[in-house]
C-alpha positions in Angstrom: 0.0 0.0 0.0 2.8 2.3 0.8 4.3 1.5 -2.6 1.3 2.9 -4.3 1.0 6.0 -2.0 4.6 6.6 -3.0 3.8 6.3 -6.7 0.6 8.1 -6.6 2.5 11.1 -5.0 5.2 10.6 -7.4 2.6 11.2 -10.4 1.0 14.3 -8.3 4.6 15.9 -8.4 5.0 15.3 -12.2 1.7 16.6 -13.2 2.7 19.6 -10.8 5.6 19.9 -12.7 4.4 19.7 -16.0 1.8 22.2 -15.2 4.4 24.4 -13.7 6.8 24.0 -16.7 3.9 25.5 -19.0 3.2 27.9 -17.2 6.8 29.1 -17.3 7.0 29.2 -21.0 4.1 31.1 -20.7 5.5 34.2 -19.0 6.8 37.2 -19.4 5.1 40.3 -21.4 4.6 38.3 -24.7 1.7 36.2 -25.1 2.8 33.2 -27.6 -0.3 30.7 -28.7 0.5 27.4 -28.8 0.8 27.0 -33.4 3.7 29.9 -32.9 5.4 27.3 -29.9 4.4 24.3 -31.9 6.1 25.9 -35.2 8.5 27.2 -33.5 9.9 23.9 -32.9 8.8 21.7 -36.3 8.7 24.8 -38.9 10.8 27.5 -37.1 10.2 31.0 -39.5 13.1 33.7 -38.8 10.4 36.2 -39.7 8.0 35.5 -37.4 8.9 37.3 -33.6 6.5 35.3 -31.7 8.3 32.1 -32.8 11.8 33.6 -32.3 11.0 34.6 -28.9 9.7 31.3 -28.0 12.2 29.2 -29.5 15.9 31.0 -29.2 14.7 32.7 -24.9 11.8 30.9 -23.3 12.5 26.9 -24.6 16.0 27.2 -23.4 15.1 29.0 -20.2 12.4 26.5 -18.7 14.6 23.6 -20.3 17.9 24.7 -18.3 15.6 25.5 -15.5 14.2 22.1 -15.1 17.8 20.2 -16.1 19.7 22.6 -13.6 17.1 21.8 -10.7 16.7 18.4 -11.4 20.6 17.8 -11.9 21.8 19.5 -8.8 19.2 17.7 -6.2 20.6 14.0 -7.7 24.0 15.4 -7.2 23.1 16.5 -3.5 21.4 12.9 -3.1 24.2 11.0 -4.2 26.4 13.2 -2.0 24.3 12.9 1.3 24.0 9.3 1.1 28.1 8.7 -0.3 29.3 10.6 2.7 26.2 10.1 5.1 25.7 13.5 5.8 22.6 15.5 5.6 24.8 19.0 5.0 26.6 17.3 2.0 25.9 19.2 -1.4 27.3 20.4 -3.9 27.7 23.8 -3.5 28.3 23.3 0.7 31.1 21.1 -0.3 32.9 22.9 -2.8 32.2 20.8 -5.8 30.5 23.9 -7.4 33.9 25.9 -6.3 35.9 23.7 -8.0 33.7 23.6 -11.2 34.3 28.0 -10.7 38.0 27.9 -10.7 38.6 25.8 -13.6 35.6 27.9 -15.6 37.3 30.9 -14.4 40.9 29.6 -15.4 39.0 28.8 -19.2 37.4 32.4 -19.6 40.1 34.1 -18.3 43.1 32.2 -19.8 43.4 33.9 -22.8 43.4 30.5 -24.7 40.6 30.2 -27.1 40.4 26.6 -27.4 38.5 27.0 -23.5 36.6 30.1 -24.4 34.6 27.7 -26.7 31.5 25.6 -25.6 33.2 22.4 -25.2 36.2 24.0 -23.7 33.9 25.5 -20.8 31.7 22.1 -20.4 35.4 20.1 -20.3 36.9 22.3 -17.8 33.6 22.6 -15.1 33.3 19.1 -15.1 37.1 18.0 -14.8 37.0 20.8 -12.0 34.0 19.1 -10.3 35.6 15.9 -10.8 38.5 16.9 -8.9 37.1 18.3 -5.8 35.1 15.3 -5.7 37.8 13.2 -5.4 39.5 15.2 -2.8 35.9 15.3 -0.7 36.5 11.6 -0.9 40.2 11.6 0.3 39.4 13.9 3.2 36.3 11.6 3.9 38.6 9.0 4.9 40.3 10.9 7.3 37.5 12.5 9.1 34.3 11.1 10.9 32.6 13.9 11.9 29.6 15.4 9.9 30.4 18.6 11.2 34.0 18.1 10.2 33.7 17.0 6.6 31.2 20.1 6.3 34.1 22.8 7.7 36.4 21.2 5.0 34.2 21.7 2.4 33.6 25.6 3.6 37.6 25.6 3.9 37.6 24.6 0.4 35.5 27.0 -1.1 37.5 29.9 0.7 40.9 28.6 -0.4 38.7 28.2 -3.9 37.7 31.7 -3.8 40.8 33.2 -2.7 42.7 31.6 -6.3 39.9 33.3 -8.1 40.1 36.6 -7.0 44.0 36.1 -8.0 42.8 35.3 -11.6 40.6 38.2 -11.6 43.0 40.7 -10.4 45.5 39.7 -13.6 42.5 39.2 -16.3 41.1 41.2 -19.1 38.4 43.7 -18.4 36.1 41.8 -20.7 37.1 38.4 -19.4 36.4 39.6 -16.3 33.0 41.0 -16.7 32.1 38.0 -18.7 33.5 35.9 -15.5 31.4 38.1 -12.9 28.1 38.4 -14.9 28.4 33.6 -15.1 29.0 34.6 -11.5 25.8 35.5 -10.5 24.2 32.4 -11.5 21.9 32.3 -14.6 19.0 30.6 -16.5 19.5 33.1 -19.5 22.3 32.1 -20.9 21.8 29.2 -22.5 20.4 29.7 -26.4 18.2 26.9 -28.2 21.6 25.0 -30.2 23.3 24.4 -27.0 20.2 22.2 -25.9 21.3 19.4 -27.6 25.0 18.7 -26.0 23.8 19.3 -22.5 20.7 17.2 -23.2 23.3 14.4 -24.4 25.5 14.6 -21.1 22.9 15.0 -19.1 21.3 11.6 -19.8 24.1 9.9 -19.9 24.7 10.7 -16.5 21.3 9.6 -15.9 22.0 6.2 -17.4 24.6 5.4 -15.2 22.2 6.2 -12.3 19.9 3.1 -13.1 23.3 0.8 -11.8 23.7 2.7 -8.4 20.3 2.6 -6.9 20.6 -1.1 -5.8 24.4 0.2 -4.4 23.0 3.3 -2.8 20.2 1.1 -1.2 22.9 -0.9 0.5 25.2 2.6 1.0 22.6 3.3 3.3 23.4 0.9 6.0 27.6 1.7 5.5 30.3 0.9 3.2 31.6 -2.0 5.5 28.0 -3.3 5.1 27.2 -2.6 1.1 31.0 -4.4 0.9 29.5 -7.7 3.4 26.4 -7.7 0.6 28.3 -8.0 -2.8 28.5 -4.4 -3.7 32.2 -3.4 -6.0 32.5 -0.2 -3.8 35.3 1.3 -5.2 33.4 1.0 -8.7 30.5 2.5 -7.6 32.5 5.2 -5.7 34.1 6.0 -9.5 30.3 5.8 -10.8 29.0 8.4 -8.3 32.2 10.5 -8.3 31.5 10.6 -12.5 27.5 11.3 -12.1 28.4 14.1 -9.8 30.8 15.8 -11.6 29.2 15.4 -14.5 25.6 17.0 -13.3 27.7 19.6 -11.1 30.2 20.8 -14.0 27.8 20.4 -16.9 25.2 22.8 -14.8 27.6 25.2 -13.6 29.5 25.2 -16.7 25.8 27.2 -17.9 23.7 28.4 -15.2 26.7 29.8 -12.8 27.3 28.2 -9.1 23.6 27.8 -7.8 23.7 27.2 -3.7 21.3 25.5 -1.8 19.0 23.6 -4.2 21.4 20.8 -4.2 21.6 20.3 -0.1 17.9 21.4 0.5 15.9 19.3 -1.9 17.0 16.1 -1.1 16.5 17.0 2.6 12.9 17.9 1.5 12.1 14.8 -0.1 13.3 11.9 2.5 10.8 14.4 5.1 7.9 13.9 2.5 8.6 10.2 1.3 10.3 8.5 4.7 12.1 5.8 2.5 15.6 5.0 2.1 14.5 3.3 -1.5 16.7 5.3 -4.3 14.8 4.5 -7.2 11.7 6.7 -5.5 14.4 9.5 -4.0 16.4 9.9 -6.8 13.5 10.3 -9.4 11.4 12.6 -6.5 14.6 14.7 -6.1 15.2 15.2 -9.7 11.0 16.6 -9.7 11.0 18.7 -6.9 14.6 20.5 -7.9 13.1 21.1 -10.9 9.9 22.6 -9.2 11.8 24.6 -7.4 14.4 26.3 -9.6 11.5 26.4 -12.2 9.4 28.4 -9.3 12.3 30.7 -8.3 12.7 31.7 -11.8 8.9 32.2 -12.4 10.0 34.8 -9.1 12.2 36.5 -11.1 10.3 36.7 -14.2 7.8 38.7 -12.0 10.1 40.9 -10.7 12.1 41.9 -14.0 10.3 44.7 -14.5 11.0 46.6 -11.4 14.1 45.1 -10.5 16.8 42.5 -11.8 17.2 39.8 -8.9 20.2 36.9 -9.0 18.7 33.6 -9.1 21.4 32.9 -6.1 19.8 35.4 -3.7 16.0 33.6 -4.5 17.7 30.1 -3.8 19.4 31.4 -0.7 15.6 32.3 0.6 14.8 28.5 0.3 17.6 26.9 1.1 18.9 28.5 3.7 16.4 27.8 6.6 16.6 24.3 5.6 20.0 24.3 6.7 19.0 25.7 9.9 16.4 22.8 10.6 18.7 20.5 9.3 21.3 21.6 12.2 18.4 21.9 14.8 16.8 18.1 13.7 20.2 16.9 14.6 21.3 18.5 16.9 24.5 18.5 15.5 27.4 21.3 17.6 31.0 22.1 16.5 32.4 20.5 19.5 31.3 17.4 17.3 
């Protein structure tokens, strides 16, 4: 019975999301019917405004919008169960700094061969990749939740402090170009760079169908997932991969986004109270996508009296879920 309540809930969420999404691509000051979104996409006429708005600003934005949400709360899942910490995310940790320094090395190199596309996506997710990897080696040295989590803040400073080096040498326009990414961003992704994000993106979500059984038996510890048949360190090079590759790919276009990554998967083991992956993963991908799509429907309605960062939006939500995350457990320094 609680199978079925978990389904049922599962399909309210998607229709919510659908419903949501649509809504989306509905706003801003241009009304669009649905034969200029529908030709948009099968008979696309440069001529035609209504069609150029819909295809080349509002397809990419609520596409991004539900890939970046959706991507960043499997990441934080992954992470939080990995590392058995509820305060383990992306941008907590410093995956999403390490995705910044190598995008900021790219743009501001001088080099043009990372100034292109590609050169961006490689560089964000061999930075993520990286700073994964050293999360993991630190990991093994420390116990502590609390401990792992000043690391990862310790990381992000040290992160920061390299950046502001880069900046203080760049160009002026590399620099702007660097800030503006910065700020975190569902705008800048246009309709022909759709296709290679869509491509990583699902391959990443392939890999996921091997590591729910893993992450079912992660649950109970490593010693224990080892004791039941489960090829740790290949499913630690698995997750390390899916992580990078939704962290890097993400911030590699949208900018470093905080909190949706640590607060939705916090969210969804409150609604669902199951430790069964295939239901969290897919419920985390839905309700990251909800909410980045909501926060942007936030800004949408504020653009025309003032221009808000999607960071500062995020920060609303996903800060005081922090707070109760700290308070539910109780958790002190002196940890």
């Amino acid at each position: 019975m609680k199978v079925r309540l978990y389904e049922r809930f599962t399909i309210f969420l998607g229709l919510l999301l659908v419903i949501l999404s649509l809504l989306h691509l509905q706003s801003g000051e241009v009304t669009i019917s649905f034969s200029d979104a529908w030709n948009a996409l099968f008979s696309f006429d440069e001529q035609n405004q209504y069609q150029v708005i819909f295809r080349e600003l509002r397809l990419p934005r609520t596409s991004i919008s539900l890939l970046a949400g959706a991507g960043l709360s499997i990441a934080g899942l992954l992470m939080q169960t990995f590392f058995n910490n509820p305060l383990a995310g992306p941008s907590i940790l410093g995956v999403s700094s390490g995705s910044s320094l190598f995008v900021a090395l790219a743009l501001m190199s001088g080099l043009t061969l990372f100034t292109s596309t590609f050169g961006i996506i490689t560089a964000a997710i061999i930075g993520a990749f990286i700073y994964s990897l050293l999360l993991l080696l630190f990991s093994s040295f420390v116990r502590s939740n609390v401990s792992l989590l000043i690391i990862g803040i310790m990381l992000s400073s040290f992160t920061n402090s390299i950046i502001q080096m880069i900046q203080a040498v760049s160009d002026v326009n590399a620099l702007k170009a660097f800030t503006i990414w910065g700020f975190g961003s569902l705008q800048q992704v246009n309709y022909n760079q759709l296709s290679p994000i869509m491509i990583c993106f699902l391959a990443a979500l392939g890999m996921l169908v091997f590591l729910v059984k893993p992450l079912n038996s992660y649950v109970l510890g490593e010693d224990r997932a080892e004791q039941l048949g489960i090829n740790t360190k290949r499913v630690k090079t698995m997750l390390i991969i899916c992580v990078a590759v939704f962290t890097g790919l993400i911030t590699a276009y949208c900018g470093p986004i905080a909190f949706v990554g640590l607060a939705v998967p916090n969210i969804v083991k409150l609604l669902y109270k199951t430790c069964n992956h295939w239901y969290l993963l897919t419920a985390s991908a839905i309700v990251g996508a909800l909410l980045l799509l909501f926060c942007d429907l936030i800004i949408l309605n504020l653009e025309s009296f003032i221009q808000v960062p999607l960071n500062s939006i995020t920060s609303i939500f996903g800060a005081p879920v922090v707070i109760w995350i700290l308070l539910k457990n109780n958790i002190h320094v002196k940890d």
